[in-house]
C-alpha positions as CSV (number, residue, x, y, z in Angstrom):
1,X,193.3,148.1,158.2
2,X,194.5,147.4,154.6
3,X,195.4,143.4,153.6
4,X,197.8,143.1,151.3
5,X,196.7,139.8,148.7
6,X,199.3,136.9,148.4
7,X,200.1,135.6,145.3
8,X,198.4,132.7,146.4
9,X,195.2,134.3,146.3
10,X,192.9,133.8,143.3
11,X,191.9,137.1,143.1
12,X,195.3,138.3,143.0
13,X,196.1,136.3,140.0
14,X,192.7,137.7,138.5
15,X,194.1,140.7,138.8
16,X,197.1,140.8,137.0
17,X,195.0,140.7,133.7
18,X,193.5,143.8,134.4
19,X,194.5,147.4,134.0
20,X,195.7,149.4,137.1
21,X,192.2,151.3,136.8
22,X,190.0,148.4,136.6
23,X,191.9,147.0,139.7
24,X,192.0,150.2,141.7
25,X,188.1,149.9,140.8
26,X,187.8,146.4,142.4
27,X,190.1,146.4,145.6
28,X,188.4,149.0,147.0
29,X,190.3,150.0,150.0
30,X,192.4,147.3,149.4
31,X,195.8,147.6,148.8
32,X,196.8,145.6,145.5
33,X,200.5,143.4,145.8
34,X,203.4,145.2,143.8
35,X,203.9,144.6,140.6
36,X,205.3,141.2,139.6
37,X,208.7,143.2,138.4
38,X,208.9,144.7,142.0
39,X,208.5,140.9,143.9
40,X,211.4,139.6,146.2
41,X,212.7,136.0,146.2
42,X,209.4,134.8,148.6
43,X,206.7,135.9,146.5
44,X,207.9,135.0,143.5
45,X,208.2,131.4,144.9
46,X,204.7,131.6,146.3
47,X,203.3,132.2,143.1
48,X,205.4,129.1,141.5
49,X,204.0,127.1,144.1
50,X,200.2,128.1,143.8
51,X,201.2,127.6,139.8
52,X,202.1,124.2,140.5
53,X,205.2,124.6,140.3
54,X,206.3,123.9,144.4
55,X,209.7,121.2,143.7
56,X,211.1,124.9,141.7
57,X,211.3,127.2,144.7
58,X,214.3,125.5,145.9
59,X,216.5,126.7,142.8
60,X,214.5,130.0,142.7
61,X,215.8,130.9,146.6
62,X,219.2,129.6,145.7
63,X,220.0,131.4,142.7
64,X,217.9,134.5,144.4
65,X,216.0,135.1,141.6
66,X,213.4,137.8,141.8
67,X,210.4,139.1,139.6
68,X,213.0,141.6,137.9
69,X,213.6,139.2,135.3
70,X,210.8,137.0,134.7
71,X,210.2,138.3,131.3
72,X,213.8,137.5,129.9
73,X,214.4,133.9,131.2
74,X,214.4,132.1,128.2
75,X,214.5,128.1,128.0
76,X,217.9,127.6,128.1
77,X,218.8,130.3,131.0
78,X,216.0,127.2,132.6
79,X,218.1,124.4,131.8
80,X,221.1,126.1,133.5
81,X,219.3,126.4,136.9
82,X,219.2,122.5,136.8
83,X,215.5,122.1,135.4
84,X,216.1,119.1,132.6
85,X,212.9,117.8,131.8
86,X,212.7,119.8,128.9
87,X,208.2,119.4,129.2
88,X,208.3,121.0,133.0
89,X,210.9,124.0,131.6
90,X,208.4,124.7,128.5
91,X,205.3,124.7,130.8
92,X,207.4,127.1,133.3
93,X,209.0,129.3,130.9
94,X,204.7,129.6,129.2
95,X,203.3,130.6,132.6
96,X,206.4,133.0,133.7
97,X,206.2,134.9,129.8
98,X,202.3,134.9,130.1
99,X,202.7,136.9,133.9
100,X,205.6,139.0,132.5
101,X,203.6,140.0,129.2
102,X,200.1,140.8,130.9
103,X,202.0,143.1,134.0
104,X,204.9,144.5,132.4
105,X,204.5,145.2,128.7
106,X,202.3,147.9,129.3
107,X,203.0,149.1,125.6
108,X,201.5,152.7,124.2
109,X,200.5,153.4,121.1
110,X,201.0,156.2,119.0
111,X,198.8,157.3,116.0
112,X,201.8,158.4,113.5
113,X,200.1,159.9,110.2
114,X,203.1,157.8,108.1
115,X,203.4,154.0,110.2
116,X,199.8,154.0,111.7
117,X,199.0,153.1,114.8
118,X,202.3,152.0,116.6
119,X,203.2,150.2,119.8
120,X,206.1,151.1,121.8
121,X,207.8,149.3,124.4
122,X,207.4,151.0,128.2
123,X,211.3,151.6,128.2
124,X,211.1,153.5,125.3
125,X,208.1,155.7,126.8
126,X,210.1,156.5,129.7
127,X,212.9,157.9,127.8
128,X,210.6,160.0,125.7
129,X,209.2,161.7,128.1
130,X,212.5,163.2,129.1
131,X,213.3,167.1,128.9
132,X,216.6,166.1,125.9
133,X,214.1,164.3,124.2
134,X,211.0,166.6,124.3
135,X,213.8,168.8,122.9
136,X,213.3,167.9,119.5
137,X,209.6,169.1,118.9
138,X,211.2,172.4,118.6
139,X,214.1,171.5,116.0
140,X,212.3,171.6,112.6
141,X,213.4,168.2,110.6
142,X,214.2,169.7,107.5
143,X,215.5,173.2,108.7
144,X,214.8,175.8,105.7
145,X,212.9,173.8,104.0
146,X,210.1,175.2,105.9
147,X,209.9,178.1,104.2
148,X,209.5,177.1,100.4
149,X,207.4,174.1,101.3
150,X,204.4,175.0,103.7
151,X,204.0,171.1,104.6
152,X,207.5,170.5,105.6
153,X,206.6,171.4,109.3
154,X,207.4,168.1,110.8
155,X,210.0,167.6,113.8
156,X,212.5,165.7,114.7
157,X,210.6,164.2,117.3
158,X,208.0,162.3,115.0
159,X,211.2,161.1,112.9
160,X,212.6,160.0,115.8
161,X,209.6,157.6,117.2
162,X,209.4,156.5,113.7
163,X,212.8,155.3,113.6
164,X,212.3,153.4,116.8
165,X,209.3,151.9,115.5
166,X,211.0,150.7,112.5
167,X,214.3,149.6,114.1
168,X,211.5,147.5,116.0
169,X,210.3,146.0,113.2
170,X,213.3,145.2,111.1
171,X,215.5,143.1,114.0
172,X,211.6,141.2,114.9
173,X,211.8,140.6,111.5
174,X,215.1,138.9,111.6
175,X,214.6,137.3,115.0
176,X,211.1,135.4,113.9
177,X,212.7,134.5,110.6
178,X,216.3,133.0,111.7
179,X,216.2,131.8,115.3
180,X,220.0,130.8,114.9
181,X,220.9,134.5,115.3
182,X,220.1,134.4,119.0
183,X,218.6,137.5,118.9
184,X,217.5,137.8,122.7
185,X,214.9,140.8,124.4
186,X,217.8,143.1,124.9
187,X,219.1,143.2,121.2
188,X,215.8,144.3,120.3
189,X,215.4,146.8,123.3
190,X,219.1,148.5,122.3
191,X,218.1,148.7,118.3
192,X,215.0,150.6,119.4
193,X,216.4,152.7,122.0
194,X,219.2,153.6,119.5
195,X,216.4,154.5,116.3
196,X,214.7,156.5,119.4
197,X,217.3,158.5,120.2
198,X,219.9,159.1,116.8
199,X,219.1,162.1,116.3
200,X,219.0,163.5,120.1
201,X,222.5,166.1,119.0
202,X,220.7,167.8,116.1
203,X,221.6,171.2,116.5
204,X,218.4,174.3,115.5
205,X,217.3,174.0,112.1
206,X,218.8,170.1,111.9
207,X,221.7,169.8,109.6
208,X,222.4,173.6,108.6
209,X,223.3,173.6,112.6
210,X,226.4,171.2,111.8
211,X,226.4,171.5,108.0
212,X,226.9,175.2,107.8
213,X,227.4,177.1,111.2
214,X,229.4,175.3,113.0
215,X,232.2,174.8,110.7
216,X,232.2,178.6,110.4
217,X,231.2,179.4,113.7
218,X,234.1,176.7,115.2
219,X,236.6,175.8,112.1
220,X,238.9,173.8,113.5
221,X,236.1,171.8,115.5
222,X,235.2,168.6,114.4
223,X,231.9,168.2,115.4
224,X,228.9,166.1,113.9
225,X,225.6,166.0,115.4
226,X,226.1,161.5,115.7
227,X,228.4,162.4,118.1
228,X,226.1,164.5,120.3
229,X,223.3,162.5,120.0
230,X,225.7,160.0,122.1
231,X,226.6,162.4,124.2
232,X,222.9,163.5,124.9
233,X,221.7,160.3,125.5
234,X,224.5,159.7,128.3
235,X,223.0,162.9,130.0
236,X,219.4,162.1,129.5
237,X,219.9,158.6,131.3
238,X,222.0,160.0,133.9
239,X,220.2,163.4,134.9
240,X,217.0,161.6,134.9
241,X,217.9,158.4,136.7
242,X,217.1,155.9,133.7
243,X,219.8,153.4,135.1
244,X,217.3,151.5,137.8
245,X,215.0,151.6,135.1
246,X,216.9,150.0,132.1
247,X,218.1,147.2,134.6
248,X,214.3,146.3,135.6
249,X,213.6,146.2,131.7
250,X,216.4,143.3,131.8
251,X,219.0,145.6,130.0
252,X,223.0,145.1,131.7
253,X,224.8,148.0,131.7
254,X,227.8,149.7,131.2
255,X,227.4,147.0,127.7
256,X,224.6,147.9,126.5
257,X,224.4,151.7,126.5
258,X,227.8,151.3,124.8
259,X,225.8,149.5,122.6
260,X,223.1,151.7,122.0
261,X,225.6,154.8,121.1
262,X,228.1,152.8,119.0
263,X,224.9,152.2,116.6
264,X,224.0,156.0,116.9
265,X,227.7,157.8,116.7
266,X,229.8,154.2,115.9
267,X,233.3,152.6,117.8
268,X,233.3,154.9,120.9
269,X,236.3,153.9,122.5
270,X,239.8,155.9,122.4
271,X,242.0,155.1,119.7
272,X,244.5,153.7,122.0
273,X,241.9,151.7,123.4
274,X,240.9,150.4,120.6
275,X,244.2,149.4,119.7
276,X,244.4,147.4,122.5
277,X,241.0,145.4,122.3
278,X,242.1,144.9,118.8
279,X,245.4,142.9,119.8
280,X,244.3,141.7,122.5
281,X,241.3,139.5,120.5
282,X,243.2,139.5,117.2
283,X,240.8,141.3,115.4
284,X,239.7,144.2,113.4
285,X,236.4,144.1,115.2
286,X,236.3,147.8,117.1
287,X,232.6,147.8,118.8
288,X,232.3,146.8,122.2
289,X,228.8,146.5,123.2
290,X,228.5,143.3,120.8
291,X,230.6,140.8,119.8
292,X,231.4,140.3,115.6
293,X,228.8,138.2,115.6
294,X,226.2,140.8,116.1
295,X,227.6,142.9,113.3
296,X,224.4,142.8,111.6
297,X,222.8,145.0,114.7
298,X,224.8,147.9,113.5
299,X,223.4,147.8,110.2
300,X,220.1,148.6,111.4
301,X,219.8,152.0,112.5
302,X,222.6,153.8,110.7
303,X,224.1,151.5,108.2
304,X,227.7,152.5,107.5
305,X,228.3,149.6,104.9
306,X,226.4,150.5,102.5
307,X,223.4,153.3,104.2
308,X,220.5,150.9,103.5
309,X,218.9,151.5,107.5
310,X,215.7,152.4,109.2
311,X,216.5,156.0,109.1
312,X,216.4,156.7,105.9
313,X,213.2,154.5,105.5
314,X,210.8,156.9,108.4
315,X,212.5,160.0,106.3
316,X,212.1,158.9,103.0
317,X,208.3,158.3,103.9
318,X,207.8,161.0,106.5
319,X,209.2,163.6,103.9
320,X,207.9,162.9,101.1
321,X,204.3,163.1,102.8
322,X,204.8,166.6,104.3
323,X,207.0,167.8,100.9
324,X,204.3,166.3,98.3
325,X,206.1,164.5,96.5
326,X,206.2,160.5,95.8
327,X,207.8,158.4,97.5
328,X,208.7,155.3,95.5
329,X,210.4,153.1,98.2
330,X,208.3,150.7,100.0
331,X,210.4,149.8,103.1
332,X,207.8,146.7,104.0
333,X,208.8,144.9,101.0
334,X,212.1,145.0,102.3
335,X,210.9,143.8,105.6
336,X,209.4,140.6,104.1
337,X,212.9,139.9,102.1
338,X,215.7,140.8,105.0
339,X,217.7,138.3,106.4
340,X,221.4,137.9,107.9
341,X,223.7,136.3,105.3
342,X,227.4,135.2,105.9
343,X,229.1,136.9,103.7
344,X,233.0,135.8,104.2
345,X,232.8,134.5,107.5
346,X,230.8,138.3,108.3
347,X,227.2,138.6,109.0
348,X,225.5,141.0,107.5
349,X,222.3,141.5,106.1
350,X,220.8,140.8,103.1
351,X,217.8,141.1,100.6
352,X,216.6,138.8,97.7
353,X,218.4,139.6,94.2
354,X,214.9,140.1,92.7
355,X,214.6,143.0,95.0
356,X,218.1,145.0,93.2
357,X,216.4,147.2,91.4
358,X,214.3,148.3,94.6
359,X,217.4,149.4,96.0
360,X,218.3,151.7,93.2
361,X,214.9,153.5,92.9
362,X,215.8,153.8,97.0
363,X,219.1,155.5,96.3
364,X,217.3,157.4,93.3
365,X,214.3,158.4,95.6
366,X,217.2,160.0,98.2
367,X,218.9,162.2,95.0
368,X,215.5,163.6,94.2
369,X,214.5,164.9,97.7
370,X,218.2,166.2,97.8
371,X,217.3,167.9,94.4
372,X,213.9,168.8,94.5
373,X,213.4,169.8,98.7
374,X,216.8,169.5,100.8
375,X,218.9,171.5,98.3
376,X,216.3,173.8,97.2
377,X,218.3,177.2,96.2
378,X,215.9,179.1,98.1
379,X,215.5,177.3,101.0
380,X,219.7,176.9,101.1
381,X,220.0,180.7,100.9
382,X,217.4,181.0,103.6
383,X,219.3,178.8,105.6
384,X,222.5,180.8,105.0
385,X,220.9,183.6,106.1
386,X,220.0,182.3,109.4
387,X,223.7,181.1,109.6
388,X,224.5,184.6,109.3
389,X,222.4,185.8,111.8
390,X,223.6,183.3,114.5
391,X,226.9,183.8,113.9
392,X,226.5,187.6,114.5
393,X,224.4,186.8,117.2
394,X,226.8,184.2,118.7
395,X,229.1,186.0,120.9
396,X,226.4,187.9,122.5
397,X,223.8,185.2,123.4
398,X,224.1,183.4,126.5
399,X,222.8,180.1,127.9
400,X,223.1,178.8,131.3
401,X,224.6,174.7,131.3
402,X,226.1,173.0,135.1
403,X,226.7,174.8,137.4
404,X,225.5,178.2,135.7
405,X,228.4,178.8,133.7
406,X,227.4,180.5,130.3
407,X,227.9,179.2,127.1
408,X,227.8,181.3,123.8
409,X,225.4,179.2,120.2
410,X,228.7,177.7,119.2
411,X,229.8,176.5,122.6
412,X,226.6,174.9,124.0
413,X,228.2,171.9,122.5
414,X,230.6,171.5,125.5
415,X,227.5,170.9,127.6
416,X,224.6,169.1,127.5
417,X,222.5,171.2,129.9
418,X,223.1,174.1,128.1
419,X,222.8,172.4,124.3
420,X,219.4,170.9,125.7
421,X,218.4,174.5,125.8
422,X,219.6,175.1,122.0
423,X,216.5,174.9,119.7
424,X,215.1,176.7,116.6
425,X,213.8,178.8,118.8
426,X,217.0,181.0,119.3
427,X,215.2,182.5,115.9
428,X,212.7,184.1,117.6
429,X,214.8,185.0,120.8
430,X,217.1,187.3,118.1
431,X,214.3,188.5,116.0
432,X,212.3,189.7,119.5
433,X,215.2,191.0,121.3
434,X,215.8,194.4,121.8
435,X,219.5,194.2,123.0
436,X,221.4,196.5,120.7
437,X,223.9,193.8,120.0
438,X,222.1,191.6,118.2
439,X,220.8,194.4,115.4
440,X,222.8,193.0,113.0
441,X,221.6,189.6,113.4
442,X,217.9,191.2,114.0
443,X,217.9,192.8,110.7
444,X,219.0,189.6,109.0
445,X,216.0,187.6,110.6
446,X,213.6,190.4,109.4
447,X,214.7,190.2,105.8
448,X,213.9,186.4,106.1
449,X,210.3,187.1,107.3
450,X,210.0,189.6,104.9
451,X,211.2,187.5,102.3
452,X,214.0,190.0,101.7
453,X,216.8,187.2,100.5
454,X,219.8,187.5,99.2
455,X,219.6,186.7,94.6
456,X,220.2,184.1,93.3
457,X,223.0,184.6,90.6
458,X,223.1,181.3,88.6
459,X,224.2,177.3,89.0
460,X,227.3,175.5,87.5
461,X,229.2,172.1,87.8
462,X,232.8,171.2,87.2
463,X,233.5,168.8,84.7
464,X,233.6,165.2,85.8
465,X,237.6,165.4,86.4
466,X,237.6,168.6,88.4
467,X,236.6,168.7,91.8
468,X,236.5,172.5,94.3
469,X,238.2,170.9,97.5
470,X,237.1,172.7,101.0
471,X,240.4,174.5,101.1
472,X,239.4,176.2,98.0
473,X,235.7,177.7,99.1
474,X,237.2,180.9,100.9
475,X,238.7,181.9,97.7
476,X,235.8,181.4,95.4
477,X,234.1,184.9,95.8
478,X,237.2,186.6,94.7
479,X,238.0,184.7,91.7
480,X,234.4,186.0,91.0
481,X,234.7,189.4,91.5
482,X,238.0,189.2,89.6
483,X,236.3,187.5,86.7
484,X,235.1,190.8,84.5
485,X,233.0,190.3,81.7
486,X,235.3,190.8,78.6
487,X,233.1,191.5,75.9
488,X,232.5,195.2,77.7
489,X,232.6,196.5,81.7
490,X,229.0,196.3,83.9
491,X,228.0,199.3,84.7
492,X,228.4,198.1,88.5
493,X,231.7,197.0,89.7
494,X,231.3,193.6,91.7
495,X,233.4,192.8,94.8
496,X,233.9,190.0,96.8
497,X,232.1,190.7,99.5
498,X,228.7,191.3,97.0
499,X,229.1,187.3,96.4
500,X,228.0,183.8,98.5
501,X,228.9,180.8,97.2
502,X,227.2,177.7,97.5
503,X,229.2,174.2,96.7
504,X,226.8,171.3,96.9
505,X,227.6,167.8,97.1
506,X,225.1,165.6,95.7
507,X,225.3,161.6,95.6
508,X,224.4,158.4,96.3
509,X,225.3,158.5,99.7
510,X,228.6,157.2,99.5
511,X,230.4,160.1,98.1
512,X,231.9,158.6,94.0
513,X,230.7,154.8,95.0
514,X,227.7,153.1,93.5
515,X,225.9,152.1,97.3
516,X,224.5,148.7,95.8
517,X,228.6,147.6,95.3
518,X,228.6,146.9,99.0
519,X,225.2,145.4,99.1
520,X,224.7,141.8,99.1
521,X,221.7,139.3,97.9
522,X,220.4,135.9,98.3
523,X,218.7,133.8,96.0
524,X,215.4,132.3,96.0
525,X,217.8,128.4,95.4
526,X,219.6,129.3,98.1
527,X,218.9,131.6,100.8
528,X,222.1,130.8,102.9
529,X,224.2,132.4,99.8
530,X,225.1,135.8,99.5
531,X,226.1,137.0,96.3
532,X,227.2,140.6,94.9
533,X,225.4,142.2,91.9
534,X,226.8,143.9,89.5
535,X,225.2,147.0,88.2
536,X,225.2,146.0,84.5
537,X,223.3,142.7,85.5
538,X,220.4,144.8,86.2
539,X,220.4,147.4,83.5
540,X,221.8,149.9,81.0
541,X,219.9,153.2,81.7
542,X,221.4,153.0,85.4
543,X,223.8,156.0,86.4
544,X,227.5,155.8,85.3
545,X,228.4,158.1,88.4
546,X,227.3,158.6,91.6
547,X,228.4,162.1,92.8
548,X,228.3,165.3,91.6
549,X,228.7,169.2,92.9
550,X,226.6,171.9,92.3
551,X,227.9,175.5,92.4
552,X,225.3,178.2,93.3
553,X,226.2,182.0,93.6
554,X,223.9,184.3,95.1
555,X,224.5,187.6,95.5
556,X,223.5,190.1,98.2
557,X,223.0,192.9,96.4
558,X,219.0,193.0,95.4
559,X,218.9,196.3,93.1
560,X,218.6,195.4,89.4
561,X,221.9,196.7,88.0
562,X,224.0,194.9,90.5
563,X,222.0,191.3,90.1
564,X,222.4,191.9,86.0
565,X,226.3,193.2,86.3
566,X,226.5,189.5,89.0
567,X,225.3,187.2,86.3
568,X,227.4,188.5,84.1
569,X,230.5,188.1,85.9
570,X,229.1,184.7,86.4
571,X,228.8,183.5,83.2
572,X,232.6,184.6,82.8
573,X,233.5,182.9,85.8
574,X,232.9,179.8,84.9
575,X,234.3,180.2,81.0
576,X,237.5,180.7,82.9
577,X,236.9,177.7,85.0
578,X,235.6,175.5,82.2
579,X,232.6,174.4,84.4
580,X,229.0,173.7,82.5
581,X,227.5,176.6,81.1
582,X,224.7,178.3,83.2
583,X,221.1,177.3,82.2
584,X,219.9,181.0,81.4
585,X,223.4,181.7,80.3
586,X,222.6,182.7,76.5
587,X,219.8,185.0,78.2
588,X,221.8,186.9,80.6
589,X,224.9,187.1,78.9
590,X,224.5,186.5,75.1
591,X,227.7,188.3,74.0
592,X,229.8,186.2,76.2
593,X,228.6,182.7,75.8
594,X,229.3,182.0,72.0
595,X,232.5,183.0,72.8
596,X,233.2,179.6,74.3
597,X,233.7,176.5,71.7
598,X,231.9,173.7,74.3
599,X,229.3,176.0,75.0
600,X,228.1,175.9,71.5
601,X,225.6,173.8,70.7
602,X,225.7,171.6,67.3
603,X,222.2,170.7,67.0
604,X,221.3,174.4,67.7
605,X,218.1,175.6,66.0
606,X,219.7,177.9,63.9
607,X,218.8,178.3,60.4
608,X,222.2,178.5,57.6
609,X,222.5,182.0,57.7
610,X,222.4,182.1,61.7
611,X,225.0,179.4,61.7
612,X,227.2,181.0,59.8
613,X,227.2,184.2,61.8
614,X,227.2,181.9,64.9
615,X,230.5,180.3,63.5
616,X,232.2,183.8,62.6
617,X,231.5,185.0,66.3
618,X,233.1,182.0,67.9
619,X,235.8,182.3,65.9
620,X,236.7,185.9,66.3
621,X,235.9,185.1,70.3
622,X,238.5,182.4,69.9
623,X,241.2,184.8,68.5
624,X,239.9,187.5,71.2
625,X,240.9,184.9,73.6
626,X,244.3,184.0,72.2
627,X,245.2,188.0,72.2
């Protein structure tokens, strides 16, 4: 007959220090005692007793505490039960985080090829290994990019663990370094569930999902992938029965998964709601799962102050290393200088003002990628080709979601169960099928594996004053087609249809605003000061503005005559727009560029003689112009 050990046994206390292996290996046929999480009122008592701890089981039984949440009794939760010799609630509270760290912190490490060997937190293991999060080893991290650069093959499942880890890491950071913030076990558990799980809603092929199908796919849908994410994680805790769980870890719900998804998707309640909570505390604080003075917890993970977060630190490293190229931010330096600052009666956090010019080279190192890989003209025309193919494609696949009901790409949206199923692998479902519906969107695919794409035509930018609003994209292929070369007619005629447009935002990450304007430092005198720095405090050869667009015109048409006769209407194009001229403008279209004053040059390398014939052409282009 199996014994069950008391807690009052010395081997049973020998046991708890080893793994559940090595005491499967010892016990025999014995049976070991539940874990110390899973003890009622009684044993938990009896092991107080045998810890010398016997004039305690009295408050234990009457405040019915159980081995649930031994790890997150702190000192002063102690002093409220009634135990006030303050040496007797140190020795306790040593003993009880001693049990509670050797049984229930079974941590597991992952070897990530950025961070290095990482721990992560049992809770957090649990919710990986969920079906909505093993999703994301299929959804590529940086969509098209893929396909210029042969590294970029990472997921958004490695981003994702990396961004727990680090949302780990930063509020540790602040809790060792500034006790005062009160920062207890299920802060930290929330910010590291929410870096785990941001980036659940990413559509297939990441942001050309919700940057460029859906808003043609479903216009007058506003939908961001944030918003998902929150919406996934409520269905990955629900359909797999996390709730039990999360409470064991010490976590109290409904609060803190409100928490977890205002950090991923921000204020989740209604607007009336809102409106409410609002008057009702006299404040414009809208977040529910903290109080205002845990505002600094929603700077951690996605940082809508002033985007300095844990996000863009895994992707910053994580893509540079699969893209080849430098990274020249070093988040751990920024580790070593966070703290939480008041900055008019707000907390927030802060770096040292030595570390200002850090923060720039940050924002600079974001620009570049966005240059260099994530805007790559090749890998954006890719990606609008794919676009193209799923939205042929759309109202012709099907995917089961509850209750079998089918949704279409575009609609998966409405339900989890069916979006769960939505991966980049709906790219080889087209490209393989043989369903006569989807030819269109077949033939697409195959010219994308065949490197077939659609030409690029050229690259322009308004002037600084002029800005293309949304409204205005649908337009811009006619205006193309309508702009015919003047000088003499191509020998193709262009139409609309022959033309995609590509308008690119780049910038800082805060659309026209300088990023550091809403960043605050400390000094080294005074650490409990927050101050602003200006950008001419630091130096001269920083950027005067921080956003831009790009225009890029492709065109579909790959025979010779037709990409020369695009160009050309190109370059006229943006004459009559007064945007920059193209770079290979005076190459593809020599007769029409002089014709514009700004687009001559000053400091040419002409000689006299070519000057002077430069000059007479611009002039008789002027007077063409005013005929």
């Amino acid at each position: 007959m199996k014994r069950s050990r008391s807690p009052l046994d010395p081997q049973y206390e020998c046991d708890l220090y080893r793994t559940p292996e090595k005491r499967r290996a010892v016990s025999g046929n014995q049976a070991s005692m539940p874990e110390p999480r899973h003890w009622d009122t009684e044993e938990l008592c009896a092991y107080l007793s045998a810890q010398g701890f016997p004039e305690l089981e009295g408050l234990f039984r009457e405040n019915r505490i159980t081995g649930r949440g031994l790890h997150y009794l702190s000192e002063s939760h102690l002093e409220n039960l009634g135990i006030t010799p303050l040496g007797v609630r140190l020795r306790l509270l040593d003993c009880l985080q001693k049990l509670s760290h050797n049984c229930l912190q079974v941590m597991k490490v992952f070897n990530d090829p950025i961070h290095g060997h990482i721990e992560l937190h049992p809770l957090l293991i649990r919710i990986i290994d969920t079906p909505q999060f093993q999703r994301l080893r299929y959804i590529k991290q940086l969509g098209g990019c893929y396909y210029v650069f042969p590294g970029a093959s990472h997921n958004r499942f490695e981003h994702s663990v990396g961004v727990g880890h680090l949302a780990g890491c930063l509020v540790r950071a602040l809790h060792e370094r500034q006790p005062e913030l009160k920062i207890n076990h299920r802060d930290m558990l929330c910010v590291q569930i929410a870096g785990l799980c941001h980036d659940l809603g990413h559509g297939p092929f990441s942001h050309m999902f919700d940057g460029r199908f859906m808003p043609l796919a479903r216009p007058k849908r506003k939908w961001k992938h944030e918003v998902a994410s929150a919406q996934m994680f409520d269905h990955l805790v629900y359909s797999n029965g996390l709730k039990d769980v999360m409470e064991e870890f010490g976590l109290s719900l409904p609060e803190d998964l409100i928490f977890i998804k205002e950090q991923i998707a921000g204020p989740t309640a209604p607007e009336e709601d809102t409106r409410i909570f609002s008057s009702q505390t006299n404040s414009s604080w809208l977040y529910h799962g903290r109080t205002e003075e845990k505002r600094f917890l929603y700077e951690i993970v996605a940082n809508k102050r002033n985007g300095i977060d844990v996000d863009k630190w895994d992707y910053f490293a994580r893509d540079c290393h699969h893209l080849g190229i430098q990274n020249n931010f070093d988040y751990k330096r920024f580790l070593k200088f966070a703290r939480v600052c008041d900055v008019g009666n707000k907390n927030h956090i802060c770096t040292r003002d030595k570390e200002v010019g850090n923060l720039y080279d940050m924002f600079h190192t974001r620009n570049c990628l966005h240059r260099r890989a994530y805007q790559h003209k090749v890998g954006n025309i890719i990606e609008t080709m794919i676009t193209d193919a799923l939205l042929k494609a759309d109202p012709y696949i099907k995917i089961e979601g509850a209750n079998g009901k089918l949704y279409s790409i575009s609609t998966a949206i409405e339900d989890m169960e069916a979006y769960t199923k939505l991966t980049d692998n709906i790219f080889q479902q087209i490209l393989h099928s043989s369903d006569p519906n989807l030819s269109e969107a077949r033939g697409i695919l195959q010219n994308v594996e065949r490197r077939q794409l659609y030409k690029y035509v050229g690259q322009t930018h308004p002037r600084s004053e002029i800005k293309i609003e949304q409204e205005e994209y649908d337009a811009l292929p006619v205006e193309i087609a309508e702009s015919i070369p003047q000088t003499s007619l191509p020998e193709v005629e262009m139409k609309p249809e022959d033309f995609i447009v590509d308008v690119i935002h780049m910038d800082y990450g805060m659309k026209n605003q300088n990023p550091i304007n809403n960043v605050h430092f400390y000094c080294k005198s005074d650490p409990s000061k927050a101050i602003k720095i200006r950008k001419d405090q630091v130096s001269q050869l920083l950027p005067e503005r921080f956003a831009e667009q790009l225009i890029r015109v492709y065109c579909k048409k790959s025979d010779d005559l037709s990409l020369n006769a695009a160009k050309r209407y190109f370059v006229q194009w943006c004459m009559n727009r007064d945007f920059t001229k193209p770079q290979d403008g005076d190459v593809v279209a020599p007769e029409l560029t002089p014709m514009k004053a700004s687009w001559v040059d000053e400091d040419s390398d002409y000689g006299e003689e070519d000057k002077t014939a430069h000059n007479h052409e611009s002039t008789s282009s002027k007077r063409l112009f005013e005929d």
